[in-house]
N, C-alpha and C positions, 0 to 999 in steps of 0.2 A: 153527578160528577161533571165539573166543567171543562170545559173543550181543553185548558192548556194540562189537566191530567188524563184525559182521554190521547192527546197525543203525544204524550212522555209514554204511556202502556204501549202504544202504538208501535214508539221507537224501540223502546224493551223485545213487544216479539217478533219485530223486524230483525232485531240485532243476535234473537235468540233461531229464529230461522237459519239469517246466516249462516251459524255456527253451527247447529244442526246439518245443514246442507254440505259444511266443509265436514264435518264427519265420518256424514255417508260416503262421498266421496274418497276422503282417505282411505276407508272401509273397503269400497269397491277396488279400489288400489291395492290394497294389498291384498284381498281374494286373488287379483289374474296377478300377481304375483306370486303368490303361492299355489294355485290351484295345480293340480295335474290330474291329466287321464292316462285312467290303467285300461291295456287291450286283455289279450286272451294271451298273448305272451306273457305277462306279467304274473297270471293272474290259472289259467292251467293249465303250466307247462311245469310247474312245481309239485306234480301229485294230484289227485282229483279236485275236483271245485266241488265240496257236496253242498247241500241243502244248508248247514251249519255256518258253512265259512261267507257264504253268499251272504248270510243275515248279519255274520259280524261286518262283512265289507260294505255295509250301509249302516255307517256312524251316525251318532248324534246330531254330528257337527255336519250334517251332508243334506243339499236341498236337492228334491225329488222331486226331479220334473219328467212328466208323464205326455207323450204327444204322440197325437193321432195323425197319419201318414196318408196327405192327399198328391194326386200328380200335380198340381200345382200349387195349391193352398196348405201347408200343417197346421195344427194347432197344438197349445200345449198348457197345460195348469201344472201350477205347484203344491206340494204335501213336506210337512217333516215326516221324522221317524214316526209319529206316534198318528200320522194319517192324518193331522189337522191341515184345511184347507190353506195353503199363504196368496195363493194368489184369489185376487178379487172375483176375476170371471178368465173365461180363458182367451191366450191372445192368437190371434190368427196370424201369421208371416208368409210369405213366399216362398219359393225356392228355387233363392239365387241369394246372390251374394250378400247383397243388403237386406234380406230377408232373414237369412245365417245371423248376421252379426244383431239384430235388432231382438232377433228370441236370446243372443248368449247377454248383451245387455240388457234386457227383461231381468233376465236370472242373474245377474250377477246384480241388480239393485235389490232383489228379493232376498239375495241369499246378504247381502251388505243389513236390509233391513230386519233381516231375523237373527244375526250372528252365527250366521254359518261359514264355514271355511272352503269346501268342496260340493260340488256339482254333478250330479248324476241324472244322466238323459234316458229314461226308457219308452223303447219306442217298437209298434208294432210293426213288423217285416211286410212290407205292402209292397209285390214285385221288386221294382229295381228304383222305386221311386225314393226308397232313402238312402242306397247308397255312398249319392255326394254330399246329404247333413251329414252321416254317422263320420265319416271322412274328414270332413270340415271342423267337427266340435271333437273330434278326437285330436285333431292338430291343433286345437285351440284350448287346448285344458281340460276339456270337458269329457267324463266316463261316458261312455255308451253300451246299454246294455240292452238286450230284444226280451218282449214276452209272444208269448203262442198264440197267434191270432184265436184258436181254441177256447184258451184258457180265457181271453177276454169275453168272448161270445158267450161263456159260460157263466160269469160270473157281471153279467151286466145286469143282473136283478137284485145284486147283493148292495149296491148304491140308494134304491129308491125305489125299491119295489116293483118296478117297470119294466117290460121289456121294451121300453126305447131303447135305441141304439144308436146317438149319431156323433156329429165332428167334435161337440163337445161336451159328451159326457163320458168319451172312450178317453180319455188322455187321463182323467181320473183315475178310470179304473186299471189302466196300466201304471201309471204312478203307487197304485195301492200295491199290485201286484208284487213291482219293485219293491218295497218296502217291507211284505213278506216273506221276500226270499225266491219269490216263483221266474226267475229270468235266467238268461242263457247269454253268455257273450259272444257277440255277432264275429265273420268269420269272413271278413275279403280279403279274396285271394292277394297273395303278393307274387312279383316277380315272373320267375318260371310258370309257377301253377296260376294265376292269371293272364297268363297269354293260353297256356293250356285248355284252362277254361272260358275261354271264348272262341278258339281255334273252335275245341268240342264243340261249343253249342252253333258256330257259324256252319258246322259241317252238319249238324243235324236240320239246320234248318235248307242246307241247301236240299238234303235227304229229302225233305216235305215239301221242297218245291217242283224237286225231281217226279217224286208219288204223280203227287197232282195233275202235272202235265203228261205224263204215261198214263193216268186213268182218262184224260182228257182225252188221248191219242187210243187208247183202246174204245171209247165212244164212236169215234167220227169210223173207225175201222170196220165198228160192229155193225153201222148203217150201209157203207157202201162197199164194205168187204168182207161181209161174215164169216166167212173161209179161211181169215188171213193167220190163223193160230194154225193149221193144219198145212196150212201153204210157207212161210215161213219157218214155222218150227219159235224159238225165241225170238219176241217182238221186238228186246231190245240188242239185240245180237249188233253188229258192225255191218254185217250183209246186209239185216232188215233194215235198217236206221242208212242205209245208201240208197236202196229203192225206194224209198215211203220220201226222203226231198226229191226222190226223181219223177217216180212213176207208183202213186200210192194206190191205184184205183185198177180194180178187173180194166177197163178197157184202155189204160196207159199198157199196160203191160201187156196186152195181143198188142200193141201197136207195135213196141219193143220188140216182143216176143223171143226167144231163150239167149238167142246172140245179141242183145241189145242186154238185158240183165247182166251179162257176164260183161261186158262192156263197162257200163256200169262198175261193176267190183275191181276189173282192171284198173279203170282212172282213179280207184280211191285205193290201189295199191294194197289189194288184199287178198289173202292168202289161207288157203285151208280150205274146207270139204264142200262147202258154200254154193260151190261154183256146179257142183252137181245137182242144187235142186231146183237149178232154173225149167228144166223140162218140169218139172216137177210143179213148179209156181204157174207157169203158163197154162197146164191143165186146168187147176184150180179157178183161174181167174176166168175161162171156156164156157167154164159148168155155173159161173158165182150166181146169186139170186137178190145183190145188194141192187139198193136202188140207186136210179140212175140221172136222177132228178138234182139239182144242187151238188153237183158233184164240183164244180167248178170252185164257189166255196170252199167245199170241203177238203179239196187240192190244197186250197192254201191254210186253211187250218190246220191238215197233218204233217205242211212242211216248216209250219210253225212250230210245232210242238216238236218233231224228229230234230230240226236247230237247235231248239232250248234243251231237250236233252243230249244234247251231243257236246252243247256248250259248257252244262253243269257236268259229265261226265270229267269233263278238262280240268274243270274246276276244282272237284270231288279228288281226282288225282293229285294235284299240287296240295290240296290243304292236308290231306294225308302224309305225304312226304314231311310236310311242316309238323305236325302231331309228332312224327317221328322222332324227328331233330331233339321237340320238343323234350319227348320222353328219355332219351339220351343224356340230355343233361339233369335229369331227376338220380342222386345216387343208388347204385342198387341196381335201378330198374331192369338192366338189361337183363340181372338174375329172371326177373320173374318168365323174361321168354323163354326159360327152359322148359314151363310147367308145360304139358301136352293140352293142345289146344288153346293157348293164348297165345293171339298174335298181337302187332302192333295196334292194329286200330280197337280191340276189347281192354289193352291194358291202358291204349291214351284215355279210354272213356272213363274208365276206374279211378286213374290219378287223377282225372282231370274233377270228377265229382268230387272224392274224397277229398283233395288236397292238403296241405303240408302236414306229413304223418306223424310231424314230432308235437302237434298238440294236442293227439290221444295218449291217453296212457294206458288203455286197456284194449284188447281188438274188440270186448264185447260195446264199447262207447259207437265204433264205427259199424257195426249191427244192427244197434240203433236207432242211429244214424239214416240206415239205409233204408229203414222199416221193416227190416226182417227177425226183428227183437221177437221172444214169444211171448203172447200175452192168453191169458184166460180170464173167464167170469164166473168162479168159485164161494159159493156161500154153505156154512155148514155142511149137509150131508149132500147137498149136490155141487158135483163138480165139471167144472164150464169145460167144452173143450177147446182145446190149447191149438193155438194158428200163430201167425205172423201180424204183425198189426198194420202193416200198409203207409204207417208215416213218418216222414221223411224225404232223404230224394230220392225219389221214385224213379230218374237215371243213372242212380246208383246202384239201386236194387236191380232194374233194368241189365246193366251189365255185368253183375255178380253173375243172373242168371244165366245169361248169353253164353257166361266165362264158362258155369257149370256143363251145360247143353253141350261147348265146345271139347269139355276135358273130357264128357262119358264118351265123348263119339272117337274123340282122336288117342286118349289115354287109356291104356289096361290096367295101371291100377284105378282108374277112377270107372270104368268098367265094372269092376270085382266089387268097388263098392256099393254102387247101383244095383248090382245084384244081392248083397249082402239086405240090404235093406227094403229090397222088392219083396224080396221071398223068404228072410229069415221068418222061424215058426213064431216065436212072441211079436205081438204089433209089425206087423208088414206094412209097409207104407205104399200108398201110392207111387206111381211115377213121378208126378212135380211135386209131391210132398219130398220126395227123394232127392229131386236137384233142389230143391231151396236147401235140405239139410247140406247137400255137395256145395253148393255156392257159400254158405256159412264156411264149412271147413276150405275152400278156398279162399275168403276171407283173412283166414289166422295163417294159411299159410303167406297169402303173401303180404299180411301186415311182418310176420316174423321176417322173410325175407327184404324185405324195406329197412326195418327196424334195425335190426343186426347184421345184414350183408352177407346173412351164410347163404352157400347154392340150396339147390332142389334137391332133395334126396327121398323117393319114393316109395325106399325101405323101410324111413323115418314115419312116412306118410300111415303104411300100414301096421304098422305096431301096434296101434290102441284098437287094433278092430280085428279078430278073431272069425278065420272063414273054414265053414265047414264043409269039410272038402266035396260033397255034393254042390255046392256055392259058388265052389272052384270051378268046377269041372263042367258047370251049366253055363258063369259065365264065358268058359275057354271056348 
């Protein structure tokens, strides 16, 4: 071949490049002009989402991209419907903005080069680290859908034999997942119930900040004032938490001695029975056997921690009040303080976990939900016995149970019930076998009262349960 038809060919698949190139392009154009992402409103708030409708909502026409969830690195590979590999190898991005937008044009030349129309991102739930992707590619057209860390840890040998497991051979196996039908569509809170739910968790963690430094301050106490439970009476009391910044230690407090304590309670303006156990503390502190070594330290250690909890008590109060507010503007809610034994802070934890009620459609979905679904492991003639399965949110279950605990102690008819199921003759159940059954039926009570807006009625409550008047009369 000579040079001047070697570069006539030349010009040919330059010119056929081109054209190619403008293709794709057009291509990619009208994919983000057409593309859209469905959430869980769209998708079920219409009726259940089963196994069936999940399979048909991953079309043909739809590229499956599958990404594995680092705190600062993702990665992600692509599949069609029929599980064939599209993308090369998988690509790593960041997570920030120009990282977003680098994996949505990966996928929109992928899906331009295989002729696909729509976009679907499934991605494993890794803390709070996906968050602002799932966010981001949902405002950008792009589906997002979660699979069960579980499910992928389970099925990571079904790829290649292996039990490897790393950044990129799990975007695979989550893209496969998707593609089977095995995902759930992810759930950030909006509006009211994401301010709820972070009020919640800011107030829990003040909770465990609180702990910590009260075990902290029961340490320094148990060295240099081993007494001080029997001498105070409650360590976090207003009296206790006034002497311990003033005078934490046996020999501050002979200094003091019972008019110096009461002194003490005067300037911090307090009030109630307090004030009589000063003779009472001064003895103690006479007899104490703490040591006496390091105590100077130790001074200001426990007026450290008696601040810190004095400050987070403050705190603890306001975010409460806030929870409230919150829960006020949730419709309904006020109904559920009818029920005996729910007050505000067990029903803010409840809405705040569950959140927005209108995208269950059954109270057994938010059961669940919560881990307290019943499961068994049943084969032929042997039969497994039947418990709770423990997965879910586990502060959600947390305060179903809290809620049940609250209604047996403060409630008669949830009372009757506890008894009904204590001591009926067929299957007696335990005691916390008792309250998770109470915390389920608290459940549907107040999904119904959410749901529909009708009050408490705990005539209604005992209808379906039949007490035999020995039942009655044990629990009266």
């Amino acid at each position: 071949m000579n040079s001047k038809t070697k570069r006539a060919n030349n010009q040919v698949n330059s010119v056929m490049n081109i054209q190619e190139q403008r293709e794709m392009v057009e291509k990619a154009n009208r994919i983000l002009s057409e593309m859209r992402s469905f959430t869980w409103r769209d998708l079920e708030t219409q009726g259940k989402f089963s196994k069936n409708e999940k399979l048909s909502f991953i079309s043909d026409d739809m590229l499956i991209v599958g990404c594995d969830i680092g705190s600062e690195t993702h990665y992600v590979r692509a599949i069609d419907t029929r599980g064939r590999e599209l993308s090369k190898k998988a690509l790593a991005f960041e997570n920030d903005a120009e990282g977003f937008q680098k994996a949505r044009d990966w996928a929109v030349q992928l899906a331009a080069a295989n002729d696909k129309k729509q976009i679907v991102l499934g991605l494993e739930p890794t803390g709070h680290y996906w968050f602002c992707l799932a966010a981001w590619m949902i405002s950008n057209g792009i589906s997002v859908v979660q699979v069960n860390p579980y499910a992928v840890k389970q099925t990571k040998e079904l790829e290649d034999n292996s039990q490897q497991k790393d950044d990129r051979k799990d975007p695979k196996l989550i893209a496969n997942l998707v593609k089977d039908g095995n995902y759930g569509m992810p759930y950030l809170p909006e509006k009211v119930y994401a301010e709820l739910r972070r009020l919640s968790m800011f107030r829990e963690q003040l909770m465990e900040d609180r702990n910590r430094h009260m075990n902290r301050l029961h340490r320094e106490m148990k060295i240099y004032f081993p007494e001080y439970k029997d001498a105070f009476g409650k360590i976090d009391s207003a009296f206790c938490i006034a002497v311990l910044k003033e005078a934490p230690f046996p020999e501050d407090i002979l200094r003091l001695g019972a008019e110096g304590l009461r002194d003490i309670w005067h300037k911090a303006k307090l009030r109630g029975r307090g004030y009589s156990r000063a003779e009472e503390i001064v003895k103690y502190a006479e007899t104490s056997i703490g040591l006496e070594e390091g105590t100077a330290a130790g001074k200001e250690a426990v007026r450290w921690f008696a601040e810190k909890i004095t400050e987070l008590d403050e705190e603890l109060a306001e975010i409460e009040n806030k929870l409230e507010g919150k829960c006020g503007e949730i419709p309904h809610a006020e109904n559920v303080l009818e029920i005996p034994g729910i007050g505000g802070k067990i029903l803010a934890g409840i809405l705040a976990e569950m959140g927005d009620i209108t995208r269950f459609d059954d109270v057994k979905e938010i059961q669940k939900l919560s881990g307290l679904g019943l499961v068994s492991c049943s084969s032929g003639k042997h039969k497994g016995e039947t418990r709770i399965s423990h997965r879910g949110r586990k502060r959600l279950r947390y305060w179903l149970f809290q809620a049940a605990r609250s209604a047996v102690a403060h409630g008669e008819e949830y009372k009757w019930i506890h008894a009904h199921y204590t001591t009926r003759a067929g299957n007696p159940l335990q005691k916390k076998q008792s309250l998770v059954v109470i915390a389920c039926k608290l459940l549907r009570v107040i999904y119904t009262m959410l749901k529909t807006g009708k009050k408490y009625d705990p005539e209604k409550l005992l209808k379906d349960i039949r007490y035999p008047e020995s039942v009655q009369s044990a629990a009266a």
